[in-house]
C-alpha angles and dihedrals in degrees: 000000000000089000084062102046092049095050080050093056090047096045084052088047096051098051094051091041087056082042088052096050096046095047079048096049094041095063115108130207124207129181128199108191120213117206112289122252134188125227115186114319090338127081101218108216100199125195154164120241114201108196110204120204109189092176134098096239123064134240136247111193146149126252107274126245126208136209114196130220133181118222104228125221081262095053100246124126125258113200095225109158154348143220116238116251123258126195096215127128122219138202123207103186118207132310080354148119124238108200115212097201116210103358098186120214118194139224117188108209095237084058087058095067091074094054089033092113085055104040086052097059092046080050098053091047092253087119116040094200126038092216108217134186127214115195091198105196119186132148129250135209121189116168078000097283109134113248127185122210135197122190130168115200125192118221140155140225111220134177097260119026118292138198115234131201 
């Protein structure tokens, strides 16, 4: 009796653990830049995350956090900036979007040296698009099992606002 009940609470386990991932691995991150402005010794990338859940559950998580990279000419990744961490707790209800308005990334001057050959040509109008990379973090907790997710996301900084995808 108690072999079975076990396999049953394992079996049961195992279901809403593979839920859990696939809700995890279904969400989809989205950032829409704004154009970029400095404060004191720091350019403040602002930007709007918009979390997507596609699934027919909805999602507890915590309020990403973002580290920010430039792609260089070369194609390799400058760790350039950060978001500053927030302890807040979201919801995304089912099949919706839940819009982050003006997640701010920031670069502290001294970080821009080592993309300083890249963000001068953007400057000086060679390059039409300075081409960034957020890698959003947040947790998850679906059933609530922890979850951590990963995602990179590709945008660029233009001259006038864009829409990223």
């Amino acid at each position: 009796m108690k072999k079975w009940l076990i396999l049953g609470i394992l079996g049961l386990g195992g279901v809403y653990g593979k839920r859990a991932l696939d809700m995890a691995n279904n969400l989809e991150v989205d950032i829409v830049p704004k154009l970029p402005q400095f404060k004191g010794l720091t350019l403040k990338i602002v930007v709007d995350i918009l979390l997507k859940n596609p699934t027919n559950g909805s999602l507890k998580l915590k309020y990403p956090n973002a580290k920010l990279f430039l792609k260089s000419r070369n194609g390799e990744l400058i760790s350039i900036g950060h978001s500053d961490p927030v302890q807040k707790n979201l919801k995304i209800h089912q099949y919706s979007i839940l819009k982050i308005e003006s997640f701010t990334l920031n670069i502290p001057l001294m970080n821009l040296a080592a993309a300083a050959a890249d963000i001068w040509d953007y400057i000086q109008g060679k390059s039409q698009a300075l081409p960034l990379v957020a890698e959003i973090k947040t947790t998850l907790y679906p059933f609530g099992i922890p979850i951590p997710v990963t995602q990179r996301k590709e945008f660029a900084i233009t001259k006038q606002p864009n829409h990223a995808g």
